[in-house]
LUMLOTI-855611 format. One line per field, with one value per residue (C-alpha): residue number from 1; x, y, z; residue in one letter. Coordinates in Angstrom, 3 decimals, decimal comma. Last residue first. Example, Ala and Ser with C-alpha at 12.3 -4.5 7.8 and 13.67 -1.06 7.14 Angstrom:
REM residues 2
num = [2:1] .
x = [13,670:12,300] .
y = [-1,060:-4,500] .
z = [7,140:7,800] .
residu = [S:A] .
This chain:
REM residues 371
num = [371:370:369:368:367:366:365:364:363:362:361:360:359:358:357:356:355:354:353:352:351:350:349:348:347:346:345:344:343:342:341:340:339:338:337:336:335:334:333:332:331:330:329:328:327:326:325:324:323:322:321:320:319:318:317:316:315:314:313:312:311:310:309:308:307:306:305:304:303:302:301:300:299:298:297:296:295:294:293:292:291:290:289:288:287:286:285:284:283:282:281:280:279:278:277:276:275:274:273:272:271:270:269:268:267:266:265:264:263:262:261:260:259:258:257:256:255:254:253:252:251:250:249:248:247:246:245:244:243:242:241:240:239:238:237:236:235:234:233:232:231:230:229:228:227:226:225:224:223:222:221:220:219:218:217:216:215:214:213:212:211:210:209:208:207:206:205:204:203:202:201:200:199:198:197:196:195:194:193:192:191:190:189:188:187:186:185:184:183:182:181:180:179:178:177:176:175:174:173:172:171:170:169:168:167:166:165:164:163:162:161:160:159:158:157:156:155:154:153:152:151:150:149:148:147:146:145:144:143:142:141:140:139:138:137:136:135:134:133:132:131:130:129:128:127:126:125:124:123:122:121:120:119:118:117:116:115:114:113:112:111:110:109:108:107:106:105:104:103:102:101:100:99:98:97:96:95:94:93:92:91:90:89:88:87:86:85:84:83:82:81:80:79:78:77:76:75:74:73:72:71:70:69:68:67:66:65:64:63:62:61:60:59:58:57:56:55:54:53:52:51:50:49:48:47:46:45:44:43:42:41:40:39:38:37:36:35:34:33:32:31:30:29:28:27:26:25:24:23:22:21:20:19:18:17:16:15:14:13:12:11:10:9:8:7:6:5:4:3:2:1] .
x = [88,522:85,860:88,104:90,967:89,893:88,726:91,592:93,755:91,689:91,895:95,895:94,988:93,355:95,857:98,525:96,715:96,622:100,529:101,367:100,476:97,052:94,663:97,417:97,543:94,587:95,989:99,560:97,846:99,448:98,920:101,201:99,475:100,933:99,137:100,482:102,696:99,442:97,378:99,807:100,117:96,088:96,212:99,218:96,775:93,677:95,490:97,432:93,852:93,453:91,121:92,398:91,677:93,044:95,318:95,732:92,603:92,375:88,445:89,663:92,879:92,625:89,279:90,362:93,749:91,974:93,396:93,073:90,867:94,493:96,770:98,224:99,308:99,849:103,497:102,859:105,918:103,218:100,863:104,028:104,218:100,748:100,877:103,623:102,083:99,722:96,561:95,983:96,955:96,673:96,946:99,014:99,169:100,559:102,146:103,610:104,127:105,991:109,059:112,023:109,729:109,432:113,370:113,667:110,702:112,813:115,984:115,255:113,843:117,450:117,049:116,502:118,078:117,214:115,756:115,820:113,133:113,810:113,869:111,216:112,229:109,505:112,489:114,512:111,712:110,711:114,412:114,462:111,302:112,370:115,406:113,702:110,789:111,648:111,851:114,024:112,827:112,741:111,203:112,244:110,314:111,515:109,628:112,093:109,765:106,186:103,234:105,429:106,595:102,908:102,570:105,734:104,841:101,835:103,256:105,845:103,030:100,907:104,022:104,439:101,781:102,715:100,932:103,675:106,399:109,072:108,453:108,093:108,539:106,863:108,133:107,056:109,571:109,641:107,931:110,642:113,639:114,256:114,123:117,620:117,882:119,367:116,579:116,585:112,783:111,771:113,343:111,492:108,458:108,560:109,744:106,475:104,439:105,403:102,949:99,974:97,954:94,450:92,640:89,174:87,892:86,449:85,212:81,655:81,402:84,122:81,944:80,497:84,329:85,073:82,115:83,620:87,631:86,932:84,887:87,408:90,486:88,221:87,656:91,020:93,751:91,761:92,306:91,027:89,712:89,515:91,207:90,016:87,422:90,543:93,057:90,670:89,611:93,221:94,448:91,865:92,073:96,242:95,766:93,758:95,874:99,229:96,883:95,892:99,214:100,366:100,222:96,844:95,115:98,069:97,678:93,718:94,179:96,296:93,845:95,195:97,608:95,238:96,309:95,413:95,067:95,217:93,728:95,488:93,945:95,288:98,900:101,186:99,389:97,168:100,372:102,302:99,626:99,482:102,365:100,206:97,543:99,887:100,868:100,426:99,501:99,456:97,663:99,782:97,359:98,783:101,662:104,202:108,473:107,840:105,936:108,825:108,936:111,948:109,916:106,767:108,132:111,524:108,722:106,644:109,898:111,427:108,171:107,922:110,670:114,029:116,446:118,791:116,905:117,618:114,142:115,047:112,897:113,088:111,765:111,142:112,797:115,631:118,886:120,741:124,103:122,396:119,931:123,469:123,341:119,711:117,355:113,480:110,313:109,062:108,236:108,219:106,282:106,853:103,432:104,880:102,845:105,954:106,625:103,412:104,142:107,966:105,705:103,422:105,525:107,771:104,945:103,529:107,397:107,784:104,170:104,753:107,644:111,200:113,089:116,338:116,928:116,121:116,945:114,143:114,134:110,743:108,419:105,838:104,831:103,813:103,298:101,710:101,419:97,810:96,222:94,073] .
y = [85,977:88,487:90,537:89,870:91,686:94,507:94,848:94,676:97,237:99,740:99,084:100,150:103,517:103,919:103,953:106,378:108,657:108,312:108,256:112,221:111,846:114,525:116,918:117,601:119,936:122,095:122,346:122,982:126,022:128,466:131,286:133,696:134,721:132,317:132,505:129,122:127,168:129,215:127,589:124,042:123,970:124,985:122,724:119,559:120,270:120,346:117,067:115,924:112,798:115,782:118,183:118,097:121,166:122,741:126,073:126,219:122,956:121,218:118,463:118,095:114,827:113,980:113,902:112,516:109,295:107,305:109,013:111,920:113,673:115,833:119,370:119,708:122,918:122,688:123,301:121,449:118,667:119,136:117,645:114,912:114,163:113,971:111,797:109,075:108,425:106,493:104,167:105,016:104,146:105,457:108,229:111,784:113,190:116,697:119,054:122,352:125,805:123,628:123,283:122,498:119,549:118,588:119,588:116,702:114,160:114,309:112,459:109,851:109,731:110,632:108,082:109,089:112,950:113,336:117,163:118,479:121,845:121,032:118,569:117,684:114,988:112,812:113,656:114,211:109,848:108,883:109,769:108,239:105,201:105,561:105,910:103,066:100,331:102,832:105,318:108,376:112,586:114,320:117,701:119,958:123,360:126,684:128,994:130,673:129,655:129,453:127,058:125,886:124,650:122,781:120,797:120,328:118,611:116,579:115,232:114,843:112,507:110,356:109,814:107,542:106,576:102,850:102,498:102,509:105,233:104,980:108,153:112,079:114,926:118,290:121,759:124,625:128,152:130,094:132,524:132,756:128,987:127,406:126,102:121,444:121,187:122,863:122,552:123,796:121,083:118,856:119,572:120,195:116,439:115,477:117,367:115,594:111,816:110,645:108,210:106,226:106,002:103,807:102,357:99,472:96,374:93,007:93,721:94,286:91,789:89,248:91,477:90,643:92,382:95,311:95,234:95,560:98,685:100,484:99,611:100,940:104,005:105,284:104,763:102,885:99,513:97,565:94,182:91,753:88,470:86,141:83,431:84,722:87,187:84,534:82,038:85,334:86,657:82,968:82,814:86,388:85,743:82,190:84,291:87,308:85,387:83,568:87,261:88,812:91,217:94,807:96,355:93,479:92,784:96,867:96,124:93,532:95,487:98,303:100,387:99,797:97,095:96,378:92,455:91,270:87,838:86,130:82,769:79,129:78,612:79,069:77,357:77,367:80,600:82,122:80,869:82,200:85,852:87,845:87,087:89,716:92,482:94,261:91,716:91,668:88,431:88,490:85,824:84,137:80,545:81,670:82,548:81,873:79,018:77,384:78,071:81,415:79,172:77,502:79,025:82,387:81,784:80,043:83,347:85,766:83,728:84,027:87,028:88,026:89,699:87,032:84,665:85,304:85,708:86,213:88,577:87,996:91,580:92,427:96,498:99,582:98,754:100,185:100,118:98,282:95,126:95,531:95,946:92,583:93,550:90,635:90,835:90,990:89,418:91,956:91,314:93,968:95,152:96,725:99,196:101,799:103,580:100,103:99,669:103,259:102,453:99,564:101,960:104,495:101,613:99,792:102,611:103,842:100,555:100,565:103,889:102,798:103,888:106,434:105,814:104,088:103,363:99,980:97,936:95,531:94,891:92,101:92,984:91,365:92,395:90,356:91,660:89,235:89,750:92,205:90,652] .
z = [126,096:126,098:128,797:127,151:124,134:125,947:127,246:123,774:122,537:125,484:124,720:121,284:121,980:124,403:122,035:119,585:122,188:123,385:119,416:118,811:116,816:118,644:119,219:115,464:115,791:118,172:116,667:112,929:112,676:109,404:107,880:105,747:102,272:100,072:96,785:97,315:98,468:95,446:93,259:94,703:94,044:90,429:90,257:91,854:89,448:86,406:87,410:87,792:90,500:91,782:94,750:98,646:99,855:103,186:103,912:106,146:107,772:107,184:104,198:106,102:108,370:107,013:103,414:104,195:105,479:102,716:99,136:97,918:96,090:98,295:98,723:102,854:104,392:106,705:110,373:111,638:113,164:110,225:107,675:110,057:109,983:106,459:106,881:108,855:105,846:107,053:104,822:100,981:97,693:94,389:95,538:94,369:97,251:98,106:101,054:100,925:101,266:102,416:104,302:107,668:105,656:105,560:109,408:110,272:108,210:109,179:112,327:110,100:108,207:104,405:101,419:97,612:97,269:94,193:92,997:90,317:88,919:85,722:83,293:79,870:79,767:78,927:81,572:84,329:83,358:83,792:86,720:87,616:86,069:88,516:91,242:90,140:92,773:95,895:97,340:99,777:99,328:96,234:96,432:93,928:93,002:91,887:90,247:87,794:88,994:86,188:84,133:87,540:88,336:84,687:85,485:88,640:87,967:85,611:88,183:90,905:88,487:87,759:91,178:91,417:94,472:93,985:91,952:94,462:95,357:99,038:100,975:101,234:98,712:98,743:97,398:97,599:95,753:98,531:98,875:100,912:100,414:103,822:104,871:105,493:108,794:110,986:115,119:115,273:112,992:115,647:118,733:116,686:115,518:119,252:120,653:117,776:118,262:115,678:115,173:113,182:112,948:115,218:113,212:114,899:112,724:114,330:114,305:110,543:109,978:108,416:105,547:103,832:100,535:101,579:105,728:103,871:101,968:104,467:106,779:104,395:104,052:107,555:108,464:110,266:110,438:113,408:113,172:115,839:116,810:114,460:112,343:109,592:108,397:108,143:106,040:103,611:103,557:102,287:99,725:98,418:98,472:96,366:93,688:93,427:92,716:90,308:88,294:88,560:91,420:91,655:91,690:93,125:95,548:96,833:96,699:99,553:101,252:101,540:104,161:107,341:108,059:112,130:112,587:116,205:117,397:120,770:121,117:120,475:117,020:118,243:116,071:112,510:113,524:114,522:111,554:109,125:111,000:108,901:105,933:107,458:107,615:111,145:113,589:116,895:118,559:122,378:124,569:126,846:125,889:126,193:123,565:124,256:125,885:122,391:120,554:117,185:115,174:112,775:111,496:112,152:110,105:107,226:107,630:106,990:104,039:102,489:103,455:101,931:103,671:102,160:104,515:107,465:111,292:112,795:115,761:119,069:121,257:124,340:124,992:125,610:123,628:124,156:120,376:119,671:119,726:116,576:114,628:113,117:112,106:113,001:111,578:113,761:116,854:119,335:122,668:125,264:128,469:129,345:131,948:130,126:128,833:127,182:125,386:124,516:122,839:121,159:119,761:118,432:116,779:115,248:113,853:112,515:110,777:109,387:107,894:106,171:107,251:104,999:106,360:110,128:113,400:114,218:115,721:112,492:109,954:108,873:111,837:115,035:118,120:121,100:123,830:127,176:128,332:130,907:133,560] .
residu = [X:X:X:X:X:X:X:X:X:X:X:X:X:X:X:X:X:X:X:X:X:X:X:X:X:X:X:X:X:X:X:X:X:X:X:X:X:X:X:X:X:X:X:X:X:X:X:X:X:X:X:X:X:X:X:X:X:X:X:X:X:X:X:X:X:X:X:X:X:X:X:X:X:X:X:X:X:X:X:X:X:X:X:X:X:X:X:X:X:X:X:X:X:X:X:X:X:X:X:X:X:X:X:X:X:X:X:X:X:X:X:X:X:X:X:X:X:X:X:X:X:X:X:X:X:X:X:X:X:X:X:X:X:X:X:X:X:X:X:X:X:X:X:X:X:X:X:X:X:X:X:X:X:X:X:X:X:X:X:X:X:X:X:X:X:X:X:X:X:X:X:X:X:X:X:X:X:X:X:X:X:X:X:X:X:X:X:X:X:X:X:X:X:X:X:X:X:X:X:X:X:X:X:X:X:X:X:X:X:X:X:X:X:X:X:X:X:X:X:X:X:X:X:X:X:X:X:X:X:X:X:X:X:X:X:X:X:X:X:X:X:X:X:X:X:X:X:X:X:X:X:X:X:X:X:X:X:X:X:X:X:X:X:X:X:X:X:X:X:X:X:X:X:X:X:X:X:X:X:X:X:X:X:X:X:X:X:X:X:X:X:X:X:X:X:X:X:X:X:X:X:X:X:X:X:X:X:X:X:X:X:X:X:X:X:X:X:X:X:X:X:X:X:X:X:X:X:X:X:X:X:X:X:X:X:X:X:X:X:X:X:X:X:X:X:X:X:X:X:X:X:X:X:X:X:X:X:X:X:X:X:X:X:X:X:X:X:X:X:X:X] .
């Protein structure tokens, strides 16, 4: 017998800007749950506007004065009733923190983790020493208490099965997915005009450390000494824009445009734009915009991070370069040199959302079953 699905995550159904990867996982899957006649709830944060939008599936809206987590747990710990989660309910939550209320509430329900990459190095990277300390014990209790983890690539379970030997059974790797045929759909429709010549690289996302966006700018810099009229479009908003900003100033570097956050459906046009997509990131899971940039048949320039290696590392067009901002403009030259046009339609196939949704919902079976 098939569960109730809850999924949770710290974000709002509303379609909107320069959504995170997570955001646009959960939404692909629980538009699929849906499809599937699943009808699931997700618990997540309230827009006012939520309303205004038809749903395919149950929503829960934590109202909160400050979108924290720790504003988002505490709303879970007290306002998520016991009528509104069975006892059969399977959890499924997108960051391991989001799971303390359940385990609190709910100890005896089957829960699901989805490790959208190596959180636990993200907190390492970015948080100080004691903030680290209290997370590594509060991941380790979480992780030893729930059922199963889905990692989205080869690397983030590698990662988390050497910090924590215990989820060696527990692990499944699902990448994430993408709606391809509506990604074509809309490439094919395009707002943002192609340059006549191959003058265009582009990167889209968060502007966050773990980017390492710095990398990309030098790179550039070196590529359009080699390139007259070569342009970078950096598209999303972030904590470091305007350090960023202020970083192509002082380096003295031109031909760099930031374009503030763009409209998802934008998104797929704004590639298709371009000669080629780049990342330079620290860290990564399973990027939902390289996919995107495969789905309008755009080569892809990117460092060893994630599970971009095994998405690109065999596509012709495409290259795996060194955290070396040498490295990445010699490889964003040949990209723009290259005269033959590539598609990626029958490789991409393999990760549009309805695939990656029944991977999960064969998860969630088996699950139940064992339960």
């Amino acid at each position: 017998m098939m569960p109730d699905i809850v999924v949770v995550s710290q974000d709002d159904p509303v379609p909107d800007t320069n959504a995170c990867g997570s955001k646009v996982y959960v939404t692909n899957l629980l538009h699929y749950l849906a499809e599937e006649k699943q009808d699931p709830l997700f618990i997540g944060v309230s827009p006012r506007d939520y309303r205004a939008f038809d749903l395919p599936y149950r929503f829960m809206g934590m109202k909160l004065f400050r979108n924290t987590t720790i504003h988002f747990l505490m709303a879970l710990l007290i306002r998520v009733k016991q009528r509104q989660i069975t006892p059969s309910s399977l959890i499924h939550a997108q960051k391991p923190l989001e799971l303390i209320p359940f385990l609190i509430r709910f100890p005896e329900n089957p829960k699901i983790l989805t490790l959208h990459g190596q959180e636990l190095g993200r907190i390492r990277f970015k948080k100080s020493r004691l903030a680290v300390y209290i997370y590594e014990k509060l991941e380790t209790w979480i992780l030893k208490n729930i059922d199963a983890v889905i990692a989205v690539d080869e690397v983030t379970s590698s990662y988390y099965i050497k910090e924590y030997p215990f989820l060696k059974d527990r692990i499944h790797i699902i990448p994430t997915g993408v709606d391809v045929p509506k990604l074509k759909k809309v490439s094919s429709n395009n707002k943002f005009p192609t340059m006549a010549s191959k003058k265009r690289i582009i990167f889209v996302g968060r502007l966050e450390p773990e980017k390492n966006l710095e990398l990309l700018l030098d790179a550039f810099q070196i590529a359009r000494g080699n390139s007259d009229g070569l342009e970078l479009v950096i598209a999303g908003d972030g904590s470091r824009k305007t350090v960023l900003q202020d970083y192509v100033r002082d380096q003295k570097i031109s031909g760099v445009t930031f374009l503030g956050s763009v409209n998802n459906d934008e998104i797929p046009s704004l590639l298709n734009s371009a000669s080629a997509f780049i990342l330079t990131s620290h860290y990564e899971g399973s990027p939902i915009v390289v996919k995107e940039a495969l789905a309008v048949n755009l080569p892809v320039v990117s460092v060893d991070v994630g599970d971009v290696k095994t998405l690109i590392g065999e596509l012709p067009g495409c290259y795996i370069t060194r955290k070396d901002k040498y490295d990445i403009s010699d490889k964003i030259l040949e990209v723009l040199q290259d005269p033959r046009e590539y598609d990626y339609s029958d490789f991409i196939m393999d990760f549009n959302y309805d695939r990656i949704g029944a991977m999960t919902l064969a998860l969630y079976r088996k699950i139940a079953r064992a339960g």
